[in-house]
PQR file of N, CA, C, O and H, with PARSE charges and radii, in Angstrom:
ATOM      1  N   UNK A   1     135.846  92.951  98.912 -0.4000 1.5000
ATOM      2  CA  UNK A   1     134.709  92.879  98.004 -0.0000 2.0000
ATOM      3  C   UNK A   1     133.434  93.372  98.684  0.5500 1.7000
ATOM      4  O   UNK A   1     132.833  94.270  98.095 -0.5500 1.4000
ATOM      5  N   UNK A   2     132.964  92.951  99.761 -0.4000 1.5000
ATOM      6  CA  UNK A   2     131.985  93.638 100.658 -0.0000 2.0000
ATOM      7  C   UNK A   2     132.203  95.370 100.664  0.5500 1.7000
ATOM      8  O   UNK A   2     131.263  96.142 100.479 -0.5500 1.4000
ATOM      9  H   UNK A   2     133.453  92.222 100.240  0.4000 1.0000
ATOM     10  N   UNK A   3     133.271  95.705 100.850 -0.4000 1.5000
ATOM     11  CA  UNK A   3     133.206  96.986 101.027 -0.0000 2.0000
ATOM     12  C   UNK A   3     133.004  97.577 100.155  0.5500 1.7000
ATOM     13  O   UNK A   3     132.704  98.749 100.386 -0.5500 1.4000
ATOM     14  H   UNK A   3     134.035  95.078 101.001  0.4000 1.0000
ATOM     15  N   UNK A   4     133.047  97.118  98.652 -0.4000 1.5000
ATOM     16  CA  UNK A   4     132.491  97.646  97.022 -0.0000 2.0000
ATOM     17  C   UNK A   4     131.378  97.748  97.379  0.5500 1.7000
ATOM     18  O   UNK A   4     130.953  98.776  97.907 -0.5500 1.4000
ATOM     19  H   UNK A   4     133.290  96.166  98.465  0.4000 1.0000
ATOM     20  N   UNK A   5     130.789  96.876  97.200 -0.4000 1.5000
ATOM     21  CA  UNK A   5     129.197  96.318  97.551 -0.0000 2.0000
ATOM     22  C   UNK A   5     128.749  97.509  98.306  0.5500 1.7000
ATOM     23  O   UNK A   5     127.958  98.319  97.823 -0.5500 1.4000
ATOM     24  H   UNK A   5     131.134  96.042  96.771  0.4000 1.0000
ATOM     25  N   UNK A   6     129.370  97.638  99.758 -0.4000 1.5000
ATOM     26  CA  UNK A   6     128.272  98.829 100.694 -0.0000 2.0000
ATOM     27  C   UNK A   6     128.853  99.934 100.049  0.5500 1.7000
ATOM     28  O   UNK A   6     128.003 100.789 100.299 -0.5500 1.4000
ATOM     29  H   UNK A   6     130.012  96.980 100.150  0.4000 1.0000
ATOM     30  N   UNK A   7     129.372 100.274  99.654 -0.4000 1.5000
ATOM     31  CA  UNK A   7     129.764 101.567  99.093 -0.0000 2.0000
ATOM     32  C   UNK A   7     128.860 101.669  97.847  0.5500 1.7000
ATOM     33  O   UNK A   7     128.250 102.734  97.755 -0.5500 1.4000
ATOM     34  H   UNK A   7     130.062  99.579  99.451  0.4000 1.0000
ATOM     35  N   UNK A   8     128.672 100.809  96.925 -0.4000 1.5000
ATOM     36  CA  UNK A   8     127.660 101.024  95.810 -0.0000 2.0000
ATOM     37  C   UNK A   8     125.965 101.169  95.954  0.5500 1.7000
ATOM     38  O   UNK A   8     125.114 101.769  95.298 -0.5500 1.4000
ATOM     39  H   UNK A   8     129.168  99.944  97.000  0.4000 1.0000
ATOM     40  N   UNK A   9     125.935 100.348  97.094 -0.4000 1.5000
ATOM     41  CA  UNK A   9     124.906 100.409  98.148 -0.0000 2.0000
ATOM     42  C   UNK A   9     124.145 101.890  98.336  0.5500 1.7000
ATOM     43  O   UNK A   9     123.161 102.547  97.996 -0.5500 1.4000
ATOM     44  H   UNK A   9     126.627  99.860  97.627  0.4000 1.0000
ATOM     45  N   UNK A  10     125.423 101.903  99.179 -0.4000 1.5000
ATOM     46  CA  UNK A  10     125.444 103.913  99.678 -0.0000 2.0000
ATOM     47  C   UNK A  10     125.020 104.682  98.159  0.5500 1.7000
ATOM     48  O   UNK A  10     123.982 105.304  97.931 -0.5500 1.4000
ATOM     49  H   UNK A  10     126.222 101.369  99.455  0.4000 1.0000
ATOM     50  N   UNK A  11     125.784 104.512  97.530 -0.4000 1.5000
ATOM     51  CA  UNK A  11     126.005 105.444  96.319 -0.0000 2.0000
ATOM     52  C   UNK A  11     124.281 105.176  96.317  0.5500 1.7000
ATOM     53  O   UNK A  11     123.524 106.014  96.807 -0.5500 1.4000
ATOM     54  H   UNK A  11     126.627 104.006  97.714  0.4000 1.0000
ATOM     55  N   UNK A  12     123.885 104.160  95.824 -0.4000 1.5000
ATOM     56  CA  UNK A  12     122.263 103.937  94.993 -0.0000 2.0000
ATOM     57  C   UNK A  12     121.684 103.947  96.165  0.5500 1.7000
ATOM     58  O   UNK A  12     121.084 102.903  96.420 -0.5500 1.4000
ATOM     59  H   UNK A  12     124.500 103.480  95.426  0.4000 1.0000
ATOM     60  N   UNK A  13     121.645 104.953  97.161 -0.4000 1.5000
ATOM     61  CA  UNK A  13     120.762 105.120  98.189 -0.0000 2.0000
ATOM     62  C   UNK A  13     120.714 106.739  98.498  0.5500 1.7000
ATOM     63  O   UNK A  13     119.810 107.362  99.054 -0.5500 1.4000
ATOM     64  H   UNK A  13     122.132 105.801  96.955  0.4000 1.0000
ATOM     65  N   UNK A  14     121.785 107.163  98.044 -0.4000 1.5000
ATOM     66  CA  UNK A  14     122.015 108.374  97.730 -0.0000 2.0000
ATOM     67  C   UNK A  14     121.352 109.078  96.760  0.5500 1.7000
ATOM     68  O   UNK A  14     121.023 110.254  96.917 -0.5500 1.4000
ATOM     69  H   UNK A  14     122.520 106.658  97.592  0.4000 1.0000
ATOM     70  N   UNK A  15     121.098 108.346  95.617 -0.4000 1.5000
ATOM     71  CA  UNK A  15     120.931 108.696  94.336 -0.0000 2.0000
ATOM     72  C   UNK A  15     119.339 108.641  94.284  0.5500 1.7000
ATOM     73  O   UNK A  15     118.577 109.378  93.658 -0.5500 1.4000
ATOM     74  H   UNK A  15     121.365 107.391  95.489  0.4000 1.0000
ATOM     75  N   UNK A  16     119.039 107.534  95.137 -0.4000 1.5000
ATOM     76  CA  UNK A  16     117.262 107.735  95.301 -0.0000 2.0000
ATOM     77  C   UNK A  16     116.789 108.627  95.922  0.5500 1.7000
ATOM     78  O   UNK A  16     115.852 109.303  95.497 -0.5500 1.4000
ATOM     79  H   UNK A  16     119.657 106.935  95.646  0.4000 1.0000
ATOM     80  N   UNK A  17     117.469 108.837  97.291 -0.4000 1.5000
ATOM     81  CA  UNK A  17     116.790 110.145  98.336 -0.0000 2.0000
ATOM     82  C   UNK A  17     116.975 111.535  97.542  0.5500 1.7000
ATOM     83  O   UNK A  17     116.311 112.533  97.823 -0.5500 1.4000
ATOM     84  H   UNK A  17     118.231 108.288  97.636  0.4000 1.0000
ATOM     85  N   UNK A  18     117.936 111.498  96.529 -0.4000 1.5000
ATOM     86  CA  UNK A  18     118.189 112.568  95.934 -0.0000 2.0000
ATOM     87  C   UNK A  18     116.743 112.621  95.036  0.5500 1.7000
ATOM     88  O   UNK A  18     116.017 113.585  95.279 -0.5500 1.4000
ATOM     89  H   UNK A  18     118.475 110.688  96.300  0.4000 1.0000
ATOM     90  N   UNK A  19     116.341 111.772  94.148 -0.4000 1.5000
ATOM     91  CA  UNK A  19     115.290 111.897  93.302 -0.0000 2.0000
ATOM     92  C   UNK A  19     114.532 111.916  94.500  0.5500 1.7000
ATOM     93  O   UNK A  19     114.914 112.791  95.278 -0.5500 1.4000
ATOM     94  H   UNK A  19     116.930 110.989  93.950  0.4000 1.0000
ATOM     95  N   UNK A  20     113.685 111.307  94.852 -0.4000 1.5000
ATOM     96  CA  UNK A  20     112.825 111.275  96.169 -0.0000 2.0000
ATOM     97  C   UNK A  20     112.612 112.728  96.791  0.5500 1.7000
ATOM     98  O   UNK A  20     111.497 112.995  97.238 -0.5500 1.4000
ATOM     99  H   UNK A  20     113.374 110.597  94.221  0.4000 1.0000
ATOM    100  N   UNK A  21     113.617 113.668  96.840 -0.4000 1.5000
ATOM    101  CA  UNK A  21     113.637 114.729  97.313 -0.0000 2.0000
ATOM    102  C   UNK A  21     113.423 115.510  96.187  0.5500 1.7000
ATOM    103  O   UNK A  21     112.657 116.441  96.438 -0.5500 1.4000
ATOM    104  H   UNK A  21     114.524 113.452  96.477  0.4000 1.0000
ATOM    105  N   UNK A  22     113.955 115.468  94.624 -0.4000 1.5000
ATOM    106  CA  UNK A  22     113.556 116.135  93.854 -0.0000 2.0000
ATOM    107  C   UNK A  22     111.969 116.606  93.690  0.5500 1.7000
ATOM    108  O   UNK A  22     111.377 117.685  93.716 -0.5500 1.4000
ATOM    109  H   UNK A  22     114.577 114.712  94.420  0.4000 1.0000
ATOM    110  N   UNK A  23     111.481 114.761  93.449 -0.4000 1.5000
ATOM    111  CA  UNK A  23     109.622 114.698  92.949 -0.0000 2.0000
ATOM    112  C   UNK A  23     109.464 115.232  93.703  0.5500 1.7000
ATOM    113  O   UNK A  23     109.054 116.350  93.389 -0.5500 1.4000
ATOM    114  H   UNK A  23     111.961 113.885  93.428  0.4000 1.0000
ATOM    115  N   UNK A  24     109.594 115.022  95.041 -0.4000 1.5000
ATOM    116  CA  UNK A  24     108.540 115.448  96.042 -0.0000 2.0000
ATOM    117  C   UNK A  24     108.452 117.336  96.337  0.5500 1.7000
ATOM    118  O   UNK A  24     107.512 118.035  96.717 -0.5500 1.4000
ATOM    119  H   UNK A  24     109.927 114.114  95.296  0.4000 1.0000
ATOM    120  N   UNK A  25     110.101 117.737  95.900 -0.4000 1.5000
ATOM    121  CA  UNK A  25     109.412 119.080  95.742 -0.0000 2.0000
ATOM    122  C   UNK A  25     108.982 119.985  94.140  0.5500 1.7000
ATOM    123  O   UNK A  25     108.869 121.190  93.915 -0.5500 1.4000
ATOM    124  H   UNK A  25     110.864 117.170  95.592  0.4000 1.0000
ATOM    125  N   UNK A  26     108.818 118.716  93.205 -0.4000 1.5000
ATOM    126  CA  UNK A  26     108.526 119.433  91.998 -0.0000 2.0000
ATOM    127  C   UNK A  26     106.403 119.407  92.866  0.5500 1.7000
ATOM    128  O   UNK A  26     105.611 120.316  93.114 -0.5500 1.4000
ATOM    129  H   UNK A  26     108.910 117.737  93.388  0.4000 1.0000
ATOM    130  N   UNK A  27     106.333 117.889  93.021 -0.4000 1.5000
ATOM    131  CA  UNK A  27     105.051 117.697  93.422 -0.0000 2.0000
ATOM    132  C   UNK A  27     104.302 118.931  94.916  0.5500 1.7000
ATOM    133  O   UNK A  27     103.170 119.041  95.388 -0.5500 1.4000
ATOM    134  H   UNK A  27     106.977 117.150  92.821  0.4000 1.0000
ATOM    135  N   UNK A  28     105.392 119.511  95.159 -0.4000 1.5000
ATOM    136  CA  UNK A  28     105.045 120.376  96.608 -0.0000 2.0000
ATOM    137  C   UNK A  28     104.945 122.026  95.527  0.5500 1.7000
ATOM    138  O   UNK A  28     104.300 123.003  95.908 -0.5500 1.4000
ATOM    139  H   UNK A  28     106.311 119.422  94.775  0.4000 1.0000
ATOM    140  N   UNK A  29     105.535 121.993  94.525 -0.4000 1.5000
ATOM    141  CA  UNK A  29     105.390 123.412  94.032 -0.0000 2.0000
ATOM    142  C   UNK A  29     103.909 123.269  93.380  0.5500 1.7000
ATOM    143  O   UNK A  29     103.319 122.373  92.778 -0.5500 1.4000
ATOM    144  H   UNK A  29     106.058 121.200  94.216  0.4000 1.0000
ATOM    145  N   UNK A  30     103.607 124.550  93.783 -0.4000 1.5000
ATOM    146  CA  UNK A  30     101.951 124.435  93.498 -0.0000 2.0000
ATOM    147  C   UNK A  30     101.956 125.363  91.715  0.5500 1.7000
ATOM    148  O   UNK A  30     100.957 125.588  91.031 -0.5500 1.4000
ATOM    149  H   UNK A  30     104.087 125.278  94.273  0.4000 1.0000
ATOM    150  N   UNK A  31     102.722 125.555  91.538 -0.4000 1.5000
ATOM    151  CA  UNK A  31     102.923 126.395  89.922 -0.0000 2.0000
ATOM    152  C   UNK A  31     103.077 125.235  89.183  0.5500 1.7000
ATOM    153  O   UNK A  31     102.413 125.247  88.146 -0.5500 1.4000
ATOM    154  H   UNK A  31     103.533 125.373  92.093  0.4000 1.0000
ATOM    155  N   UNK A  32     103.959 123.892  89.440 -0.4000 1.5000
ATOM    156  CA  UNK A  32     103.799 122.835  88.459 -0.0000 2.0000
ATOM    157  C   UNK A  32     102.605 122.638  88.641  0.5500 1.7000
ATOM    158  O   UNK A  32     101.793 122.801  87.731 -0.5500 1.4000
ATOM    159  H   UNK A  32     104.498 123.882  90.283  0.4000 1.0000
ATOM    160  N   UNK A  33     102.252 122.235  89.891 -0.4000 1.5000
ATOM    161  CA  UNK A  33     100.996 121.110  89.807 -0.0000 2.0000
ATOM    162  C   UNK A  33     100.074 121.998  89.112  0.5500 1.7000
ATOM    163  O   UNK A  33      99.646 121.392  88.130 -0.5500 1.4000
ATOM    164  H   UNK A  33     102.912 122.103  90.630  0.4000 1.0000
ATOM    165  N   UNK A  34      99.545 123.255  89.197 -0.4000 1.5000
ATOM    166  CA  UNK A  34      98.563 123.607  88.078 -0.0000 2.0000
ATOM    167  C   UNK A  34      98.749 123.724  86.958  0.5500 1.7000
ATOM    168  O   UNK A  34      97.782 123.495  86.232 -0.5500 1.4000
ATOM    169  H   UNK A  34      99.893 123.747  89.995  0.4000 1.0000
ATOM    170  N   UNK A  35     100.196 124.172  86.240 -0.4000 1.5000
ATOM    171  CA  UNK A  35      99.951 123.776  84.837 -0.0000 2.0000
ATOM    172  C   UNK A  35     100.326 122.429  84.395  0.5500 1.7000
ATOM    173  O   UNK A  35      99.834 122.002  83.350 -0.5500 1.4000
ATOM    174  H   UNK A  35     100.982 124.358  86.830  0.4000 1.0000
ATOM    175  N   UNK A  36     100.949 121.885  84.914 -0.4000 1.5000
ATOM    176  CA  UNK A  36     101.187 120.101  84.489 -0.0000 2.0000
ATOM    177  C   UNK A  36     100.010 119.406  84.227  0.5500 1.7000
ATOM    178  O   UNK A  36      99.178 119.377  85.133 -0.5500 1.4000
ATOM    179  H   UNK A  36     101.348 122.232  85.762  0.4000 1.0000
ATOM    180  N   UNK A  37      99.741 118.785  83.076 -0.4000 1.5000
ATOM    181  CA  UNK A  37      98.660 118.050  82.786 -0.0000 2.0000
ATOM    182  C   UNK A  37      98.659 116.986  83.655  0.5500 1.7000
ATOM    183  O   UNK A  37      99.724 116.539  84.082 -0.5500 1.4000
ATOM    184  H   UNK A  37     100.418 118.808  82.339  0.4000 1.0000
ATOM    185  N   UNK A  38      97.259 116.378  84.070 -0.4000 1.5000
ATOM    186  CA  UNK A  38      97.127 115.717  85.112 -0.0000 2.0000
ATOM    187  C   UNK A  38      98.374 114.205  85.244  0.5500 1.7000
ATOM    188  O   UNK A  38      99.123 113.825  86.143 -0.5500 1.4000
ATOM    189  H   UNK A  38      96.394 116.741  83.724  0.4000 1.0000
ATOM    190  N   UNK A  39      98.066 113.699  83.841 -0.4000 1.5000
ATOM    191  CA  UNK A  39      98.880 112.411  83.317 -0.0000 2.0000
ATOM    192  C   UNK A  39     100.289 112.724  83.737  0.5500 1.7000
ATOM    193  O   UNK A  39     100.872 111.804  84.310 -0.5500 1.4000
ATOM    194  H   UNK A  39      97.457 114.008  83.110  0.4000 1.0000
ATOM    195  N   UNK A  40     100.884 113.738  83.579 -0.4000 1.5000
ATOM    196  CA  UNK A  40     102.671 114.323  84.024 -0.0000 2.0000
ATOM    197  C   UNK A  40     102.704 114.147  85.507  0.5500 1.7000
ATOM    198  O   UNK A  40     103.733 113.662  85.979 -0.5500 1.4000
ATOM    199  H   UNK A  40     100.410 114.485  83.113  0.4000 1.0000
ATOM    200  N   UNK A  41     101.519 114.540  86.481 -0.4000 1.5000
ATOM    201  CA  UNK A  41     101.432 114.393  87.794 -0.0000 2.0000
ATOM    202  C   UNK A  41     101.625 113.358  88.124  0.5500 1.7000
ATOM    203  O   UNK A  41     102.672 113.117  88.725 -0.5500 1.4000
ATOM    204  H   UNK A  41     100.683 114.933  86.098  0.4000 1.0000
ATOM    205  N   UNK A  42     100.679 112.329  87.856 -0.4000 1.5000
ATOM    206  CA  UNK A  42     100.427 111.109  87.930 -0.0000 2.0000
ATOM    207  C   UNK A  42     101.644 109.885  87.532  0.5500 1.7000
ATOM    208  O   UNK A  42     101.507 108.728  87.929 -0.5500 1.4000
ATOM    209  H   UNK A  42      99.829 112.524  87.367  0.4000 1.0000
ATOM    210  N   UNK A  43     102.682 110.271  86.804 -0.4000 1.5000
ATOM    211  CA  UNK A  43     103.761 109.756  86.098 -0.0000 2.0000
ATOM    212  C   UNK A  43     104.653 110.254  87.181  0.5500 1.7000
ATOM    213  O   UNK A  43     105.185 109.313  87.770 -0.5500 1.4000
ATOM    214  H   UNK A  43     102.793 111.211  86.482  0.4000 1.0000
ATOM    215  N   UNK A  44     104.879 111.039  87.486 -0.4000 1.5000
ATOM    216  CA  UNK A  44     105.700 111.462  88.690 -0.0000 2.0000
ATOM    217  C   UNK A  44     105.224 110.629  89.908  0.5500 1.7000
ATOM    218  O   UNK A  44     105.904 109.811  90.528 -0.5500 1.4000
ATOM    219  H   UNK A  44     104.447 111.803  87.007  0.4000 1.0000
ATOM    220  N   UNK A  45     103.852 111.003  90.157 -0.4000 1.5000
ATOM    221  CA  UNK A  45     103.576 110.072  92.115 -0.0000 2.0000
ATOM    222  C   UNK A  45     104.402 108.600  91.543  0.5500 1.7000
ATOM    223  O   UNK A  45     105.394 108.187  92.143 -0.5500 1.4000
ATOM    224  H   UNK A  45     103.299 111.667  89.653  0.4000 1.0000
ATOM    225  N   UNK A  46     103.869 107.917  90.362 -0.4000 1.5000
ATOM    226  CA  UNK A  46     104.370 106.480  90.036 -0.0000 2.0000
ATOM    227  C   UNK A  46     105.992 106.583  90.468  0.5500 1.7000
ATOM    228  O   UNK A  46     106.622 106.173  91.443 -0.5500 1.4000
ATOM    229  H   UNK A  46     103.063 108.252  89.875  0.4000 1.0000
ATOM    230  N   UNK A  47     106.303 107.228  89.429 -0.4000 1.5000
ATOM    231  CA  UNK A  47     108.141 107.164  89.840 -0.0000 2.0000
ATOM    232  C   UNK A  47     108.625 107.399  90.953  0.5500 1.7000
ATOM    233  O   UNK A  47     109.699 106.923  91.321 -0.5500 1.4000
ATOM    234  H   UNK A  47     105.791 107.561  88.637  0.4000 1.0000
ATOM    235  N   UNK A  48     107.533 108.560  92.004 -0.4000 1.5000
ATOM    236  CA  UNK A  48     108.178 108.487  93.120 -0.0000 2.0000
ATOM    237  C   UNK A  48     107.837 107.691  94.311  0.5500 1.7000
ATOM    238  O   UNK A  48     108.306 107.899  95.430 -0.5500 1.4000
ATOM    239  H   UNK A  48     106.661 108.947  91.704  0.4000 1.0000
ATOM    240  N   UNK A  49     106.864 106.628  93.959 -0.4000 1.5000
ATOM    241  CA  UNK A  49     106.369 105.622  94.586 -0.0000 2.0000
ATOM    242  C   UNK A  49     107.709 104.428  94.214  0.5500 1.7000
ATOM    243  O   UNK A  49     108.107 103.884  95.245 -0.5500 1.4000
ATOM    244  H   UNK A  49     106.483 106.460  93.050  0.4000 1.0000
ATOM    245  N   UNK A  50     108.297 104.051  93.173 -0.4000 1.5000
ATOM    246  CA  UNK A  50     108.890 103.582  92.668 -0.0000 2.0000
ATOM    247  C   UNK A  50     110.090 103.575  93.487  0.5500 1.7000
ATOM    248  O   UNK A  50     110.456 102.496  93.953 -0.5500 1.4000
ATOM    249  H   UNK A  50     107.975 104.493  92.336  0.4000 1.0000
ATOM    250  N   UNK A  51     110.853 104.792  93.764 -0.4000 1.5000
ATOM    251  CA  UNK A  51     111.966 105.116  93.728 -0.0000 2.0000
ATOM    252  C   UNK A  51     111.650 104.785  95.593  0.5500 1.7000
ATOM    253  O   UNK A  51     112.355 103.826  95.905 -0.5500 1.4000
ATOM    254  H   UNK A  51     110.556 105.668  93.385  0.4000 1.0000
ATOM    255  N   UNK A  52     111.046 105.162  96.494 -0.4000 1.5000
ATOM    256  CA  UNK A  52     110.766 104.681  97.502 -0.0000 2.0000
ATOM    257  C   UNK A  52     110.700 103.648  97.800  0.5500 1.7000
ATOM    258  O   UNK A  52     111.420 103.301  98.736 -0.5500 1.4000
ATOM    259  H   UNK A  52     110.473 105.941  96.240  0.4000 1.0000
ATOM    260  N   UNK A  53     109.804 102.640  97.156 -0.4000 1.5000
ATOM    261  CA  UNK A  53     110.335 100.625  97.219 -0.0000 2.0000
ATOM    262  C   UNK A  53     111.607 100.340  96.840  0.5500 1.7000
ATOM    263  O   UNK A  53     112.126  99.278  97.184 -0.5500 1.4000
ATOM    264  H   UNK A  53     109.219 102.922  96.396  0.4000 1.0000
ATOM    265  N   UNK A  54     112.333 101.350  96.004 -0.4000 1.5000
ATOM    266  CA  UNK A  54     113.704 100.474  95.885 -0.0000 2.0000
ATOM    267  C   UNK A  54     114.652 100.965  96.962  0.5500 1.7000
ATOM    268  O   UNK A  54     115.685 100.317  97.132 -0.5500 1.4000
ATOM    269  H   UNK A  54     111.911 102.212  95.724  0.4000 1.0000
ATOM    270  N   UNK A  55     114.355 102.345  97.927 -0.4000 1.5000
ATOM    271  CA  UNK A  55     114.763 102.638  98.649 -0.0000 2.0000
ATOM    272  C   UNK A  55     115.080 102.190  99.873  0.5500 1.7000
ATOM    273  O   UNK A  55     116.060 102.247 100.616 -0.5500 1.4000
ATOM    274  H   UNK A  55     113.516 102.871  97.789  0.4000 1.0000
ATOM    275  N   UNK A  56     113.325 101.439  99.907 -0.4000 1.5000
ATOM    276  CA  UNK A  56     113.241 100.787 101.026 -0.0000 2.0000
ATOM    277  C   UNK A  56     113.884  99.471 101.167  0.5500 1.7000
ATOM    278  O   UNK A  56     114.075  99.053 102.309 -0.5500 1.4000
ATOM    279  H   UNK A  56     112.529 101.392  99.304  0.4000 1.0000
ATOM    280  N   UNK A  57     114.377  98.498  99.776 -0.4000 1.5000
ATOM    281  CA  UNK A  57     114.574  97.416  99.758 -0.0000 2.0000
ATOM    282  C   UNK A  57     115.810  97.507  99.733  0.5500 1.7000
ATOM    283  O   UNK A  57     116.427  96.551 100.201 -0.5500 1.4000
ATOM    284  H   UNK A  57     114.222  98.837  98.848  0.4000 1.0000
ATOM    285  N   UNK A  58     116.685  98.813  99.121 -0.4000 1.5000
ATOM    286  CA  UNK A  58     118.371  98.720  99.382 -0.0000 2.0000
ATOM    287  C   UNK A  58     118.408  99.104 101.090  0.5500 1.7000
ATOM    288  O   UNK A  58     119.474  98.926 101.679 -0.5500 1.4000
ATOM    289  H   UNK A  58     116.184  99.590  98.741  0.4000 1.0000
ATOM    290  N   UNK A  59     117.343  99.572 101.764 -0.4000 1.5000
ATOM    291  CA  UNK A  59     118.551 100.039 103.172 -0.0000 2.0000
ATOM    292  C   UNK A  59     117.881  98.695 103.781  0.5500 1.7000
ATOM    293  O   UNK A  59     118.717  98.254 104.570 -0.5500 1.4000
ATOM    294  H   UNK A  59     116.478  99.716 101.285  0.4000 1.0000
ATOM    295  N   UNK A  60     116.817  97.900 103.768 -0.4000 1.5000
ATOM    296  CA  UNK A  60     116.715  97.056 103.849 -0.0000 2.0000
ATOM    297  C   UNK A  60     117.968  95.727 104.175  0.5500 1.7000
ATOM    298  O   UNK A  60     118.346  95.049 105.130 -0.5500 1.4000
ATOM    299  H   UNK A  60     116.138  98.259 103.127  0.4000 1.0000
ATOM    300  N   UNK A  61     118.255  95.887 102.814 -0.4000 1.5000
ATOM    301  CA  UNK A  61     119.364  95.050 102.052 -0.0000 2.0000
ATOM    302  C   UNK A  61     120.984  95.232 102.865  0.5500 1.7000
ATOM    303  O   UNK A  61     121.862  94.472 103.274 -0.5500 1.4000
ATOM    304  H   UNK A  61     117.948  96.438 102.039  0.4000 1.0000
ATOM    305  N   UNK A  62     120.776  96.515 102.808 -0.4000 1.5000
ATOM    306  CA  UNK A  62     122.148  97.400 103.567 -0.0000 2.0000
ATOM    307  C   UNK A  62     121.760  97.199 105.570  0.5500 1.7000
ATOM    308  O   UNK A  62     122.752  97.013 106.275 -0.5500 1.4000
ATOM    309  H   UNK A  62     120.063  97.132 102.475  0.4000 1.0000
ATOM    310  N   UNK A  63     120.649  97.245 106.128 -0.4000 1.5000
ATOM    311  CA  UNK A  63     120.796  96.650 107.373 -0.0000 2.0000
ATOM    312  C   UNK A  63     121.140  95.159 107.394  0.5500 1.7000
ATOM    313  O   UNK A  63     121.708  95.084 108.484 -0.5500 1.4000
ATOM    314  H   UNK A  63     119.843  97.396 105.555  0.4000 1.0000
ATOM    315  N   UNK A  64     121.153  94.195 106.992 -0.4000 1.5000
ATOM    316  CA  UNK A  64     121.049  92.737 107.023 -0.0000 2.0000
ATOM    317  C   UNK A  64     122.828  92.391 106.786  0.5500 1.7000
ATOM    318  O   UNK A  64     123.230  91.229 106.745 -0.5500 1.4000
ATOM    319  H   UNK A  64     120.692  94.255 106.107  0.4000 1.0000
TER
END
């Protein structure tokens, strides 16, 4: 049963660095950021602020 657990773990740690890596290069292309209305920007830093605390709290979770 533990080994479900770190394996689902893994999986949803995977799945964040993956988004995490997405925002951060939609937010690094400088062609979105000028036509994206400011509010679309701003909705993105949130989610990818987001997706980083849960990141931090599964490997967290996954060292212990």
């Amino acid at each position: 049963m533990a080994d479900d657990v770190e394996i689902t773990i893994e999986q949803k740690i995977a799945k964040l660095e993956d988004e995490i890596h997405r925002i951060n290069n939609k937010l690094s292309n400088d062609g979105f950021v000028a036509k994206a209305p400011a509010a679309t920007i701003e909705k993105e830093k949130i989610r990818l602020a987001g997706y980083r605390k849960a990141l931090q709290q599964l490997q967290d979770r996954q060292a212990s």
